[in-house]
N, CA, C and O atoms as CSV, one atom per row, in Angstrom:
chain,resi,resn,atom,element,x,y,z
A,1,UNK,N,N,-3.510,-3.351,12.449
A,1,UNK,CA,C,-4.057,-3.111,11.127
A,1,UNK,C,C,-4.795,-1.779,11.068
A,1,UNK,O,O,-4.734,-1.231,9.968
A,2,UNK,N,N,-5.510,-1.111,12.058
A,2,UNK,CA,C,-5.663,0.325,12.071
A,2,UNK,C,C,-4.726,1.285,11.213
A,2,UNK,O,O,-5.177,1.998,10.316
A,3,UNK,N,N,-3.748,1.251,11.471
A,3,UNK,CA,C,-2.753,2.281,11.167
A,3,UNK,C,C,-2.840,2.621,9.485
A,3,UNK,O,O,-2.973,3.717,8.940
A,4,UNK,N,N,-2.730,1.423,8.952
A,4,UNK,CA,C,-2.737,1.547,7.608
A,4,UNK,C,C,-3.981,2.455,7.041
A,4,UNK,O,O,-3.899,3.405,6.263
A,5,UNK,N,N,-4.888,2.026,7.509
A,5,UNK,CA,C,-6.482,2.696,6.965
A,5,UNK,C,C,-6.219,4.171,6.909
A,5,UNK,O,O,-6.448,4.908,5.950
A,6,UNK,N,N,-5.665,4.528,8.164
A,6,UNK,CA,C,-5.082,6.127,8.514
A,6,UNK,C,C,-4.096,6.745,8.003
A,6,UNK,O,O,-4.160,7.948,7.751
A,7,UNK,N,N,-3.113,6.067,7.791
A,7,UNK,CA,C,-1.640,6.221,6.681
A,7,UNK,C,C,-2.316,6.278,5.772
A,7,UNK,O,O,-2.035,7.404,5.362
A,8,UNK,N,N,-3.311,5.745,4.856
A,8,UNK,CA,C,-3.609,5.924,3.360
A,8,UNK,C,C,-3.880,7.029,3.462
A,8,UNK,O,O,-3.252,7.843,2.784
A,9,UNK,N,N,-5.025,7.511,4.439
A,9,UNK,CA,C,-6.242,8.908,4.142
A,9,UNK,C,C,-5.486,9.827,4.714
A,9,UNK,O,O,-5.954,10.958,4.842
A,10,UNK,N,N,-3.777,9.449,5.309
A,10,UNK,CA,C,-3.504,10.563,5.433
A,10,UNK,C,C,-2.700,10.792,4.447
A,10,UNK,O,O,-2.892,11.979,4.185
A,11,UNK,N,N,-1.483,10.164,3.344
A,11,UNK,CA,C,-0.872,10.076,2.576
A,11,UNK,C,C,-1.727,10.774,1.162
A,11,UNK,O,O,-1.599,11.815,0.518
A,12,UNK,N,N,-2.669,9.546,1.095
A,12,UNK,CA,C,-3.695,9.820,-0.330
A,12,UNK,C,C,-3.836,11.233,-0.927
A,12,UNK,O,O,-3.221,11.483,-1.964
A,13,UNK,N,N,-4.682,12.270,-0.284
A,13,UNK,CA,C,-4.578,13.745,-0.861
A,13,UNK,C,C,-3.150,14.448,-1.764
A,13,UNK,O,O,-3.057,15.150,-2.771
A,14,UNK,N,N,-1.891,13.672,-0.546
A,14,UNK,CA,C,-1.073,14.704,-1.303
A,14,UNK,C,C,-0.358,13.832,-2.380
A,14,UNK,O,O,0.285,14.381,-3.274
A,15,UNK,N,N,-0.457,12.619,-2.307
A,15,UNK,CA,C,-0.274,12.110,-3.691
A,15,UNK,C,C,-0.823,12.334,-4.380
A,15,UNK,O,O,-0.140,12.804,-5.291
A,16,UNK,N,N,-1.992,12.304,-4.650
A,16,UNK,CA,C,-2.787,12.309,-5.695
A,16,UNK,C,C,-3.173,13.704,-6.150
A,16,UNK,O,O,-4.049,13.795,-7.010
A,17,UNK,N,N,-2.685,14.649,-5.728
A,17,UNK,CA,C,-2.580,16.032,-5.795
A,17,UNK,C,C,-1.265,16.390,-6.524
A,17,UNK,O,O,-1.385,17.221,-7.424
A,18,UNK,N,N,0.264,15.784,-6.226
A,18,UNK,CA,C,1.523,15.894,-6.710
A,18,UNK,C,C,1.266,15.993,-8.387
A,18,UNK,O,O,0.394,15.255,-8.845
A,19,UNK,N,N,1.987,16.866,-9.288
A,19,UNK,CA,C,2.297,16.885,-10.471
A,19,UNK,C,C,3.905,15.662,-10.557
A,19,UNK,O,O,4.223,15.046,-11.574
A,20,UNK,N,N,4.351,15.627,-9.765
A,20,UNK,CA,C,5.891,15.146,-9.655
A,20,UNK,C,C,5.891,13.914,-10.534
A,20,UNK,O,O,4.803,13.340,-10.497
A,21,UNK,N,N,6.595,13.464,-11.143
A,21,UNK,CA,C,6.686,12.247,-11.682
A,21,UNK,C,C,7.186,11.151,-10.727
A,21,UNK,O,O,6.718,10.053,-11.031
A,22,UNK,N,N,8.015,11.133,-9.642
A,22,UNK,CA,C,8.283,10.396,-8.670
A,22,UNK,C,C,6.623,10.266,-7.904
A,22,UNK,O,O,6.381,9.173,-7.392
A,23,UNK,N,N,5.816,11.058,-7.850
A,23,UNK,CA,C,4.696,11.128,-7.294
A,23,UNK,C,C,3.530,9.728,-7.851
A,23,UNK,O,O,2.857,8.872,-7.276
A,24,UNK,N,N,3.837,10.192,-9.483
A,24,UNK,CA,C,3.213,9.236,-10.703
A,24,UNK,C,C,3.903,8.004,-10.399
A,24,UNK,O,O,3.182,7.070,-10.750
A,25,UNK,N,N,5.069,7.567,-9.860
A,25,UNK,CA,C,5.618,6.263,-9.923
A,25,UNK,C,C,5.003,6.048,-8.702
A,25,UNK,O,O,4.436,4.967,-8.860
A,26,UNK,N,N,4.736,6.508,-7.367
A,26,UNK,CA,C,4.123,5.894,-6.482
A,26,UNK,C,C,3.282,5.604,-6.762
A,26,UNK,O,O,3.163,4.419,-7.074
A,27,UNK,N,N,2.490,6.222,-6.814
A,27,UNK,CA,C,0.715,6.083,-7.083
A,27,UNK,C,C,0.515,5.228,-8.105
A,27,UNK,O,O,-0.683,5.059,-8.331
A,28,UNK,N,N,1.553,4.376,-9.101
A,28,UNK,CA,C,1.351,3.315,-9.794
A,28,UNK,C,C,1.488,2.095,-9.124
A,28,UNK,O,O,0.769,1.097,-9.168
A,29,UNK,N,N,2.956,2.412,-8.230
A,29,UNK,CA,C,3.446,0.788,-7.533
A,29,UNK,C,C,2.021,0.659,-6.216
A,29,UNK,O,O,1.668,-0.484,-5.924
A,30,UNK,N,N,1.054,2.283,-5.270
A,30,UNK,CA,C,0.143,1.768,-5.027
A,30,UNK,C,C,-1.209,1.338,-5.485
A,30,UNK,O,O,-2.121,0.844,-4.822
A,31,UNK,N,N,-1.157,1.604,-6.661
A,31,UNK,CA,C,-2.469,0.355,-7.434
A,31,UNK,C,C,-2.114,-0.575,-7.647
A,31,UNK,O,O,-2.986,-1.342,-7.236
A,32,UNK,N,N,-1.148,-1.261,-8.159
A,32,UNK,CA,C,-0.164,-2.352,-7.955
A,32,UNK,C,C,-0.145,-3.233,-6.850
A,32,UNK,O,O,-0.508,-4.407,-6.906
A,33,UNK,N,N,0.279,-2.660,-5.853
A,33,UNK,CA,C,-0.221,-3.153,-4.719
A,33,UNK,C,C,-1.481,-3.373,-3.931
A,33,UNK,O,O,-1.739,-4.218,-3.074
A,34,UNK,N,N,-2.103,-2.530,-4.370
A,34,UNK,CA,C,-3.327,-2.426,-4.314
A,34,UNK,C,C,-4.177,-4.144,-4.330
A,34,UNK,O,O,-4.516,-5.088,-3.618
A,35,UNK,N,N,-4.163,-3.624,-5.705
A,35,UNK,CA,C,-4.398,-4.881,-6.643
A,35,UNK,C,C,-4.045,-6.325,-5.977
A,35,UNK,O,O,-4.908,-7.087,-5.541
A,36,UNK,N,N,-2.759,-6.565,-5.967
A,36,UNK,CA,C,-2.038,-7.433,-5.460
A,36,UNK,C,C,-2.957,-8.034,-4.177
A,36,UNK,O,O,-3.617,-9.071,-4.107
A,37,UNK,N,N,-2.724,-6.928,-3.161
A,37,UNK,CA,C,-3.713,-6.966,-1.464
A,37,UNK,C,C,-5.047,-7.733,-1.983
A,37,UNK,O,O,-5.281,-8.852,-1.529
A,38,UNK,N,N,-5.769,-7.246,-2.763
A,38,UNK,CA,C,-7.027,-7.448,-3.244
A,38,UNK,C,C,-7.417,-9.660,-3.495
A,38,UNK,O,O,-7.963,-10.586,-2.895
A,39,UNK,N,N,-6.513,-9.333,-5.020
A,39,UNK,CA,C,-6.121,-10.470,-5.313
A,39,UNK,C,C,-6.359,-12.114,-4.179
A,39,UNK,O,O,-7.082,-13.110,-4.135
A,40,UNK,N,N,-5.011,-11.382,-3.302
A,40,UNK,CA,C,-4.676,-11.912,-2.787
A,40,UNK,C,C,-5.492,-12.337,-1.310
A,40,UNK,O,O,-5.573,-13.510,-0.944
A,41,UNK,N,N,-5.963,-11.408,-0.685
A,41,UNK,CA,C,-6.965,-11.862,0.394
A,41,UNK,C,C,-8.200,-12.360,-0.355
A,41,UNK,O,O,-8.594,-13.233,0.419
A,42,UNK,N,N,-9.027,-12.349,-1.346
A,42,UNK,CA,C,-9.873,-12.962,-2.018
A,42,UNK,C,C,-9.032,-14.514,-1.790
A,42,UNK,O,O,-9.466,-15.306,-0.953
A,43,UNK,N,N,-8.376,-14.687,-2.233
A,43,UNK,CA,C,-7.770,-16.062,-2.089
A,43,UNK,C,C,-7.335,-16.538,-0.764
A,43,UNK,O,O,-7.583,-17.682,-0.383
A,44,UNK,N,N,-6.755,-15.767,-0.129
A,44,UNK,CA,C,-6.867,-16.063,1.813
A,44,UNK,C,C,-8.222,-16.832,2.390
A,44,UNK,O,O,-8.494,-17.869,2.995
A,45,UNK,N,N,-8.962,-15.577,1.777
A,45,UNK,CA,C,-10.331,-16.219,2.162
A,45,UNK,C,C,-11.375,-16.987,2.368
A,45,UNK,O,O,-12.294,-17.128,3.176
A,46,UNK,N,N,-10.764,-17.659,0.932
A,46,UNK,CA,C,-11.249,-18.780,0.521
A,46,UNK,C,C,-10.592,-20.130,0.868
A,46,UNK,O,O,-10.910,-21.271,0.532
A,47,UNK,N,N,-9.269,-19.532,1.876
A,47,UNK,CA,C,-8.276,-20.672,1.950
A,47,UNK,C,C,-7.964,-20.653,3.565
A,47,UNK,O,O,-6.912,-21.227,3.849
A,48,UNK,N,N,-8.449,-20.280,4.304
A,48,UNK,CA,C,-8.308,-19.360,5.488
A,48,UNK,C,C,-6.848,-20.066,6.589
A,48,UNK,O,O,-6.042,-19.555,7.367
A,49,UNK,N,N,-7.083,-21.266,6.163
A,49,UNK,CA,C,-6.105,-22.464,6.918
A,49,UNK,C,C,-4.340,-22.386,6.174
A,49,UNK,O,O,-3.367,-22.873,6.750
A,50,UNK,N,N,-4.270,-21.641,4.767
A,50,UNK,CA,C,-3.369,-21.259,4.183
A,50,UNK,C,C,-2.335,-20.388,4.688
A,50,UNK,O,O,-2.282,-19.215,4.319
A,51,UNK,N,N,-1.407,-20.940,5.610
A,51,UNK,CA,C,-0.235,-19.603,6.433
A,51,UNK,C,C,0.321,-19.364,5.269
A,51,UNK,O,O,-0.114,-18.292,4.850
A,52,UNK,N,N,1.093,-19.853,4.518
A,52,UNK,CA,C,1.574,-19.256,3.009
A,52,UNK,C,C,0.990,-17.717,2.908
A,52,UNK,O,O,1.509,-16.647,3.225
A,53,UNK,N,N,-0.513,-18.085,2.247
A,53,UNK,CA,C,-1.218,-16.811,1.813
A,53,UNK,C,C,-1.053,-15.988,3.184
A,53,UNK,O,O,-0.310,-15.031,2.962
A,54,UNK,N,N,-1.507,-16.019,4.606
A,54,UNK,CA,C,-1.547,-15.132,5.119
A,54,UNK,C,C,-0.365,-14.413,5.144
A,54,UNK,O,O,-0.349,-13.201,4.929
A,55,UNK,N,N,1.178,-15.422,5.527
A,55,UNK,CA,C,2.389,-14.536,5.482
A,55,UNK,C,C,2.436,-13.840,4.058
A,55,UNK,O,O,3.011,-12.778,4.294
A,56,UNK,N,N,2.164,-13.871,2.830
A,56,UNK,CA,C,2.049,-12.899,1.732
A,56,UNK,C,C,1.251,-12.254,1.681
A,56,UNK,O,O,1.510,-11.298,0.950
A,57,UNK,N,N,0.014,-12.220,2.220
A,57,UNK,CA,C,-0.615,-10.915,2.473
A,57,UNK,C,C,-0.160,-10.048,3.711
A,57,UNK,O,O,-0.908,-9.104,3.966
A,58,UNK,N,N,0.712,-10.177,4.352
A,58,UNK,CA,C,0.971,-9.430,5.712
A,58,UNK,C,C,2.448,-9.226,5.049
A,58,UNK,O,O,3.193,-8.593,5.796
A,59,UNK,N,N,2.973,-9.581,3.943
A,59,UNK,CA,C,4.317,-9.083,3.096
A,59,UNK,C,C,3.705,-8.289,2.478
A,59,UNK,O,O,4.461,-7.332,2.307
A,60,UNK,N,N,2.378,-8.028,1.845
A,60,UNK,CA,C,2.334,-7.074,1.238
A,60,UNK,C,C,1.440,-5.882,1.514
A,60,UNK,O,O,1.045,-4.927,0.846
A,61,UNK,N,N,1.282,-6.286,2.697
A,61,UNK,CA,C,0.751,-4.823,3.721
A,61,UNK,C,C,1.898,-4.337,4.141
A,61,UNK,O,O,1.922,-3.107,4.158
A,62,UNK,N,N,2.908,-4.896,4.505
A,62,UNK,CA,C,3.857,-4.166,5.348
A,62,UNK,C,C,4.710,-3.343,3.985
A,62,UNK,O,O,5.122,-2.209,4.228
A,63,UNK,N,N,4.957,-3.915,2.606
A,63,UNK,CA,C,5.646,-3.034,1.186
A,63,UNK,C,C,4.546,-1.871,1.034
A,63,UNK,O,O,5.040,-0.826,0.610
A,64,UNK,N,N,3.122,-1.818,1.294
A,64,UNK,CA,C,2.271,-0.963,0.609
A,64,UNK,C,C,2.696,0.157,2.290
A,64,UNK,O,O,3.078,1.214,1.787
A,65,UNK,N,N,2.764,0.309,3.631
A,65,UNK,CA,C,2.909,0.992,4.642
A,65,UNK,C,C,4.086,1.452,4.474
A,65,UNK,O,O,4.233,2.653,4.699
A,66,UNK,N,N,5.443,0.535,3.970
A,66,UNK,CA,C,6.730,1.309,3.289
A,66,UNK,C,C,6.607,2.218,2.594
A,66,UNK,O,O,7.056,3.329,2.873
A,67,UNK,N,N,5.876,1.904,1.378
A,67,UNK,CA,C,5.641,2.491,0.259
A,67,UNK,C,C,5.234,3.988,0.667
A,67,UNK,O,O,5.851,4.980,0.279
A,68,UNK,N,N,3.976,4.018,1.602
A,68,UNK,CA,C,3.203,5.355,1.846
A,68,UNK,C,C,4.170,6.297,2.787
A,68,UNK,O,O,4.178,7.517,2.622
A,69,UNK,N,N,4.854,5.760,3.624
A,69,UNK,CA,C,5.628,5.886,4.595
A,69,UNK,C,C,7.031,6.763,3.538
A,69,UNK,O,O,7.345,7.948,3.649
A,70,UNK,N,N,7.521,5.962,2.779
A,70,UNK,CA,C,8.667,7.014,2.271
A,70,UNK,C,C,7.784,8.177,1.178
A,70,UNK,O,O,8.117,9.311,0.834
A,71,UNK,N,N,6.705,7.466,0.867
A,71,UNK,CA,C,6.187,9.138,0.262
A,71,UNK,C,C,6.181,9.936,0.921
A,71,UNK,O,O,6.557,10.992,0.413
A,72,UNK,N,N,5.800,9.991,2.335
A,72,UNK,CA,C,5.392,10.890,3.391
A,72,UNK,C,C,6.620,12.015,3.987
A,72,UNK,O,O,6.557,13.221,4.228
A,73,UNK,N,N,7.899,10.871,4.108
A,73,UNK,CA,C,9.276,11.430,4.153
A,73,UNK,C,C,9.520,12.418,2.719
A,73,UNK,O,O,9.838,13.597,2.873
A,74,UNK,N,N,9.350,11.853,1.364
A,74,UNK,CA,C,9.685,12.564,0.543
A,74,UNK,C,C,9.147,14.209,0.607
A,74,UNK,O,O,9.863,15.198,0.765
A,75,UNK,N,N,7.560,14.168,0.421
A,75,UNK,CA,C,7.045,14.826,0.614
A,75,UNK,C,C,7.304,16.031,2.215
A,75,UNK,O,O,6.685,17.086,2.359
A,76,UNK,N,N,7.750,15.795,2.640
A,76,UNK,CA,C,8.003,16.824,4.328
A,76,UNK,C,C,9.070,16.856,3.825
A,76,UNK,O,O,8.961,18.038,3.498
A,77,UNK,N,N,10.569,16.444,3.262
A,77,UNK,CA,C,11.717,17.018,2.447
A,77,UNK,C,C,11.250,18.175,1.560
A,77,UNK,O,O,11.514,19.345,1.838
A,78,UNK,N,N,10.608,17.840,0.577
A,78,UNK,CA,C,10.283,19.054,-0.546
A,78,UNK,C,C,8.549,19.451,-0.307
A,78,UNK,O,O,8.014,20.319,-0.997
């Protein structure tokens, strides 16, 4: 779970810096996800014995590390 913390702060700047409209669609699906993560471990938490919730929160860490991960590719292309 390290990695991610570091993938954001390293990703974050140049998204949020991009004019690109592909840039604008990431940075929507990650508040989205965001959100989602949020949501969703609030409710883990409260449920802690819940494997359900944990395997969907560890589905949606691994879409939000995709997510940052092909920005990162896009971005070192152009």
């Amino acid at each position: 779970m390290c990695r991610r913390p570091r993938l954001s702060a390293l990703v974050g700047p140049g998204i949020d810096r991009s004019p690109s409209p592909l840039a604008a669609v990431y940075r929507e699906k990650l508040v989205l996800l965001d959100s989602a993560i949020a949501d969703l471990k609030a409710t883990a938490d409260r449920n802690r014995h819940n494997a359900y919730l944990r395997t969907e929160l560890a589905s949606l860490y691994g879409e939000k590390e995709k997510t940052l991960l092909e920005w990162m590719n896009y971005a070192k292309r152009n």
